[in-house]
Structures are given as structure tokens and as C-alpha cells.
C-alpha positions in Angstrom: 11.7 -29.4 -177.3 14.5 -28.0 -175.2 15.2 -24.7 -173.4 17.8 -23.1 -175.9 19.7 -19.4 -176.0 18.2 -16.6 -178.2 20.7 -17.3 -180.2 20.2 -20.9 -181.0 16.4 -20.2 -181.0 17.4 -17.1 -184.0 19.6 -19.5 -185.6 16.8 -22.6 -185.6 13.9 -19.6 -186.9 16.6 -18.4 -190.0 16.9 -22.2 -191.2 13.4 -24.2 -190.8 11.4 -21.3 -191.7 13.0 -20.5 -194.9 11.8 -17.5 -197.0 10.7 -19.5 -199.6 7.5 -20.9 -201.6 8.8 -24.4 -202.0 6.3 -25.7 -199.4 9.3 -27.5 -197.4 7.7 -25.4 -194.1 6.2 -27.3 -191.9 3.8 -26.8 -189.5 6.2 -28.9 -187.0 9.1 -26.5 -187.7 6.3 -23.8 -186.8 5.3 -25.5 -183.9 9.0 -26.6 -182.4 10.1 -23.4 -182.8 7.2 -21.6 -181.0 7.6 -23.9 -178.3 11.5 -23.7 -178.2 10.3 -19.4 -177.6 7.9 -19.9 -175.1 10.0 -22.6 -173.0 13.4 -20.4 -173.2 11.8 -16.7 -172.4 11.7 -16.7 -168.8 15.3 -18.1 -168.7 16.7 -15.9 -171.3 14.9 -13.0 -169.4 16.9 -14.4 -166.0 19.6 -14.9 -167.9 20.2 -11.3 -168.8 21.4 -12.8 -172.0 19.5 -10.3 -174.5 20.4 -9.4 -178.2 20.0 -5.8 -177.3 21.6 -3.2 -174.7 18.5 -1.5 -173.5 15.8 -4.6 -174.0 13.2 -3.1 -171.5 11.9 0.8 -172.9 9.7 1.1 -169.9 9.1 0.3 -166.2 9.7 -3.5 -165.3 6.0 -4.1 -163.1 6.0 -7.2 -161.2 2.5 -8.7 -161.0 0.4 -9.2 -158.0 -2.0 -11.9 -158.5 -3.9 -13.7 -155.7 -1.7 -12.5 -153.4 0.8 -14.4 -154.4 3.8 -13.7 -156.8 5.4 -10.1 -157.1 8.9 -10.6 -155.9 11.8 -9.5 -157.4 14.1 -11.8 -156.6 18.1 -11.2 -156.6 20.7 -13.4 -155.4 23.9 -11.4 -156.4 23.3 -7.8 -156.0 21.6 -4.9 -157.4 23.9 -2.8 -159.4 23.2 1.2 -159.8 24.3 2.9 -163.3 23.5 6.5 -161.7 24.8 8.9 -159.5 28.3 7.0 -159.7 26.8 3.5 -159.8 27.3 1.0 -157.0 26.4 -2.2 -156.1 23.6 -3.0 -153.0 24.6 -6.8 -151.5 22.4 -6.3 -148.3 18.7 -5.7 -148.6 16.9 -2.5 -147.6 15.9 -3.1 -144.0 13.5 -0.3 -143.6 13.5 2.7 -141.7 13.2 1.1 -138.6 16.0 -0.9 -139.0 18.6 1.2 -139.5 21.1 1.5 -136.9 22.2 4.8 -136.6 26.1 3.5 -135.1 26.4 1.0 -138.2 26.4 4.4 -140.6 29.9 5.1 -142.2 31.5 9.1 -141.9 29.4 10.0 -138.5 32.0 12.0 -137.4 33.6 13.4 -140.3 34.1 17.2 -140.4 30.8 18.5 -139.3 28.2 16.6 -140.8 24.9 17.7 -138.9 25.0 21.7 -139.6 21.5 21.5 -138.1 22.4 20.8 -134.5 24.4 22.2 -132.2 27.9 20.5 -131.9 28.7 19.3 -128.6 32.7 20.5 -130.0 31.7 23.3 -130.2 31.6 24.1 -134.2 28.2 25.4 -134.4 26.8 28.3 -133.3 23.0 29.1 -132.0 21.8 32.4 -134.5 18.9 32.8 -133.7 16.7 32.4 -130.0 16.7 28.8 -128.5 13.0 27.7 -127.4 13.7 26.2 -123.8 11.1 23.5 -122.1 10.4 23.0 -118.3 13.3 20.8 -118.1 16.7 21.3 -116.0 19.9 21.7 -118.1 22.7 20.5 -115.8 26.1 18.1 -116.4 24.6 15.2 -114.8 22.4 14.4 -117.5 20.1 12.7 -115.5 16.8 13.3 -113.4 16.8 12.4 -109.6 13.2 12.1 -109.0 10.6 13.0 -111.7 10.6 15.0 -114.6 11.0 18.7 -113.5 11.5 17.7 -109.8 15.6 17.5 -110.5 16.2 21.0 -109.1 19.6 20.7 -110.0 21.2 23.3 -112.9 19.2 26.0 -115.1 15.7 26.2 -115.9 14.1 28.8 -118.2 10.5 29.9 -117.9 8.5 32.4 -120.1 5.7 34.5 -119.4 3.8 37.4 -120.7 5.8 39.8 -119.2 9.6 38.2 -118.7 11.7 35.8 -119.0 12.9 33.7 -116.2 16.2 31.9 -115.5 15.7 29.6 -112.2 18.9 28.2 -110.7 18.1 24.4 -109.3 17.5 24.3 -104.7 20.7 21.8 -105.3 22.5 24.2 -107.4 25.1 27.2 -106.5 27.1 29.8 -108.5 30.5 29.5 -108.0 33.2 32.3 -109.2 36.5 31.0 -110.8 38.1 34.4 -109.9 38.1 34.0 -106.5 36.2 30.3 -105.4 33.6 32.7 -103.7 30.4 30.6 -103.8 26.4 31.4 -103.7 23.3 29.7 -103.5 20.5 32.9 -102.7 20.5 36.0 -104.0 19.1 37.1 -100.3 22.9 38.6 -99.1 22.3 41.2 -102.4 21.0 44.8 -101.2 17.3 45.1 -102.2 17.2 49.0 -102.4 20.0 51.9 -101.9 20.2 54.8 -102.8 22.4 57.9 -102.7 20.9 61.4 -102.5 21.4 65.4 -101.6 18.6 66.4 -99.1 20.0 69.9 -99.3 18.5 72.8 -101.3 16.0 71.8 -104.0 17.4 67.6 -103.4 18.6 65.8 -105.6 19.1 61.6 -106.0 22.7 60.7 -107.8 22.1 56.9 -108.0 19.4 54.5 -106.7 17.9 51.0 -106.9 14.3 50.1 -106.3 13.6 53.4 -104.8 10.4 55.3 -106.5 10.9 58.5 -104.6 11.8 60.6 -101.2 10.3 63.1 -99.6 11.5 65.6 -97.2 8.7 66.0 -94.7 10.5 67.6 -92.0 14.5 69.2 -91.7 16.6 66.6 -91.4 14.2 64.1 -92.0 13.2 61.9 -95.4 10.8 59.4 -96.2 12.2 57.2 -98.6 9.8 55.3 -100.5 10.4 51.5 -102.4 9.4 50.0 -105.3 6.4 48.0 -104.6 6.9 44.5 -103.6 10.4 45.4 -103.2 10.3 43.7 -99.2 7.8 41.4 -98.3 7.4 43.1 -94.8 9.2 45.7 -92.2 12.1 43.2 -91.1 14.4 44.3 -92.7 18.6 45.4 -92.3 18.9 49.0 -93.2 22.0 50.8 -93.2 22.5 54.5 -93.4 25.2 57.1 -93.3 25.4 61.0 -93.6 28.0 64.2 -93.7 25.5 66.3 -91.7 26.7 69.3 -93.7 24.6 71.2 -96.4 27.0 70.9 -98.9 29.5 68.1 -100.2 32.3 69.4 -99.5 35.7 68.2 -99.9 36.2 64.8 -98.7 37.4 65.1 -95.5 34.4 67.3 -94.7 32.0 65.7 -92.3 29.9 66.5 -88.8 29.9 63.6 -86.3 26.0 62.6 -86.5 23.9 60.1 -85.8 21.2 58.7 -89.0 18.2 57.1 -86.9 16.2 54.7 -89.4 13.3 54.5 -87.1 9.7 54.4 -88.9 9.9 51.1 -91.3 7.1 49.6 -93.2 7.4 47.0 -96.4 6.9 50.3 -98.2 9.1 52.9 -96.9 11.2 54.1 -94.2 12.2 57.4 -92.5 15.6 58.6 -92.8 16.6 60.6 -90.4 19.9 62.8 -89.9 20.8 65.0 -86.5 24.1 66.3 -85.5 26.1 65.0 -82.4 26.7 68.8 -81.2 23.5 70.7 -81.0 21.0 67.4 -81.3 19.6 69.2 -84.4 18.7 67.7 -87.7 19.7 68.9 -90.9 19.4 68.6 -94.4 22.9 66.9 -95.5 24.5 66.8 -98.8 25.5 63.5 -99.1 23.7 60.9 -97.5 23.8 56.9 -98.3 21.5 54.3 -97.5 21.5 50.4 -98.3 18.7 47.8 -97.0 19.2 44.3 -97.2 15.7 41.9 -96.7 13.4 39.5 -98.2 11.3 40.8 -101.2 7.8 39.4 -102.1 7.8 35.8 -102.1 11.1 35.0 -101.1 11.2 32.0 -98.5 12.4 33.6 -94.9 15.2 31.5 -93.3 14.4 29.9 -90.1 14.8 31.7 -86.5 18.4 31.9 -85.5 19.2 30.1 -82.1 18.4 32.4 -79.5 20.7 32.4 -75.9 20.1 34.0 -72.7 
């Protein structure tokens, strides 16, 4: 017995086992040719030599059996018939052993839509959830995790939304190279007001109300937590006239700021001529000082 084609082994089954009733069968032609099947199937099978086009209907199901066995085996290639076909020469190594640089096309056009392109060509549309990390262009931490100080922070809480700029960071202004690192040089409350007639405030910041208590004199109250405590740089100006006036329309006057707590001051205006107070049309006033929880700088040098 020999391992033969399928055609051989079709040829051998047409002439020994004749359809005929002359009794010239026998049951060694039966037997060879059974044998000359059984021995050729598996390498007809790996042969891929098959009378038909389509010779599996179903799913090919490679056998598990005593843990042994159920390999498919290929030494050329898989070829693909779908989706524009394709041959694989390199096995599958799994997800974990893909490496992302050996991918083809990483950079063609704009191929991750779902991120944000470091060029530039996609946009954020809609709110971008921040962490407690810093975002900065050094791209790496100093000391530990959220100890970097150095760039832009974001923090969220029930009532705002907080944008911290890193202790080793500074805003700088291409305009003009001006540079900052504190937001303490910013005025903390001003206002502008008419203490004449029934009063009235043009423009203010931080500033809940003011009161005239006496003539010529106004307490001026602040937000709360505006100042963290009476130290601080106010600044005040008046036309000591009951009306506005044109421009040039002024008395020479003195504004005393005297009475200061963390929550208001007194405001006080009295002309240079008669050392009377009186309710001026236009009078200005700016503070400068450290609000609630704002770290004080140190003690100048002091020299006598």
C-alpha cells in the first residue's frame, strides 16, 4: 500500500471495483483501496490538493485531546479572501506585543480624531476634565506628584473653579516683557462715588456699600474677606466741590483716611481754606493689601 493522490486513488476505485456481477471483485481490491484512502487523507488534506473548490462547508475545529494536539500549523502564510484579501507571514503576537512605533501610516493625515493633536488639527468641543496635576512645558515633575509647582493647575469645588499658577511660575506679557508672579500689586477694592445730594456710586470693586455718617465724612464698607486685616495702602482723592463741574474745577483739600479696619474705612474730605468738610462730587479711592489668606511678605529692612 502506498500514499497516492485523489486522483490515482479515484482512478484505482473506477477500475478494481468494476460495476459488474462477474465476481472478478475481490475483497483485496476492497481492502487496498481502503487502505490506499485511509493512508493518503491526511496528506491530501495538507496537500490542499482537493477535487472540489469549497471542500470544507463548515468550520474547520482542531481537536483538543489530552492536552495535546490542536495546532494549526502553517509554514507559508495565511492567505485572506475578504476585505481585499492579504497574506499574514508573521504570527499574531498578542496584544501585549504589539509595538505601537512598528505600526505603518502613524502619522498620516490625522489619524487619532479622538485626541487632541499636538499640531494643532483638533479642537477641544466640549469641557476638558483636569486632575491635580501641573500642566507646564517641562514635562517633568521636580519632586513628587503635585509638589512641581511649576505651570497651571486647575481645581474644582462646589462653588468655583480654580486656576493655580505654580510658586516657580510667572506671567509674562509679550506686549511689553512686563513680568508677574503675585497678584498682591492689584488694587483690592476702589471705588468712585458722588457724596453730594442723595449720593451716588459710578463704578466700584469689592465695595458693599458707603455711608455718609457725618458732612464730609463716609464710611466705606468692603466685601467681606476682602483684607485680611487693617494694614493696608489706601489712596484717596476729592474735588471738594458739591458738584462735578467742569474739569478744571477743583478746591485744594486734604482726604484724611484715618479709621481702618479689615472691614471698612472712613473717608474723609475737608477743604484747605476754611478747614471744613464737605460733601464732594467726585471723589476716588483705591486700596491695595493682602486679602484673606494671602501669605504677607516679610518685614522690610528697617534703618535708623
Amino acid at each position: 500500500m502506498a500514499i497516492r493522490s485523489s486522483g490515482t486513488i479515484y482512478e484505482n476505485i473506477q477500475t478494481d471495483l468494476a460495476d459488474n456481477n462477474a465476481g472478478a471483485i475481490s475483497a483485496a481490491d476492497i481492502r487496498n483501496n481502503m487502505t490506499d484512502v485511509l493512508e493518503s487523507m491526511n496528506h491530501i488534506v495538507a496537500s490542499g490538493n482537493f477535487n472540489s473548490i469549497t471542500p470544507f462547508v463548515n468550520d474547520v475545529k482542531l481537536q483538543l485531546e489530552d492536552g495535546a494536539g490542536g495546532k494549526l500549523i502553517v509554514g507559508s502564510g495565511i492567505e485572506f479572501l475578504n476585505n481585499g484579501g492579504g497574506t499574514q507571514l508573521i504570527p499574531y503576537p498578542g496584544p501585549g506585543g504589539i509595538s505601537h512605533n512598528n505600526l505603518i501610516n502613524l502619522t498620516v493625515g490625522n489619524p487619532h480624531t479622538q485626541y487632541m493633536s499636538t499640531g494643532g488639527l483638533n479642537k477641544a468641543t466640549a469641557n476638558m476634565p483636569m486632575g491635580e496635576e501641573w500642566i507646564n512645558s517641562s514635562g517633568s515633575l521636580v519632586g513628587a506628584p503635585n509638589t512641581d509647582n511649576r505651570g497651571l493647575k486647575f481645581e474644582y469645588t462646589d462653588s468655583e473653579e480654580i486656576v493655580h499658577i505654580g510658586s516657580a511660575s510667572s506671567i509674562k506679557f509679550d506686549a511689553d516683557n512686563s513680568n508677574t508672579s503675585s497678584a498682591k500689586g492689584i488694587a483690592q477694592a476702589w471705588i468712585t462715588f458722588n457724596g453730594s445730594g442723595n449720593m451716588s456710586i459710578m463704578a466700584s470693586y469689592n465695595v458693599s456699600g458707603v455711608t455718609r455718617f457725618e458732612q464730609g465724612k463716609f464710611k466705606i464698607t468692603f466685601n467681606p474677606g476682602t483684607f485680611s486685616d487693617p494694614h493696608y495702602t489706601a489712596i484717596g482723592n476729592s474735588n471738594a466741590i458739591a458738584s462735578a463741574g467742569s474739569a478744571e474745577d477743583f478746591d485744594i483739600n486734604t482726604v484724611g483716611i484715618v479709621e481702618r479696619t479689615a472691614d471698612y474705612l472712613t473717608f474723609c474730605v475737608k477743604k484747605d481754606d476754611n478747614n471744613t468738610y464737605i460733601n464732594a462730587a467726585v471723589n476716588d479711592l483705591v486700596v491695595f493689601g493682602n486679602t484673606v489668606g494671602v501669605t504677607a511678605d516679610s518685614s522690610p529692612t528697617r534703618n535708623t
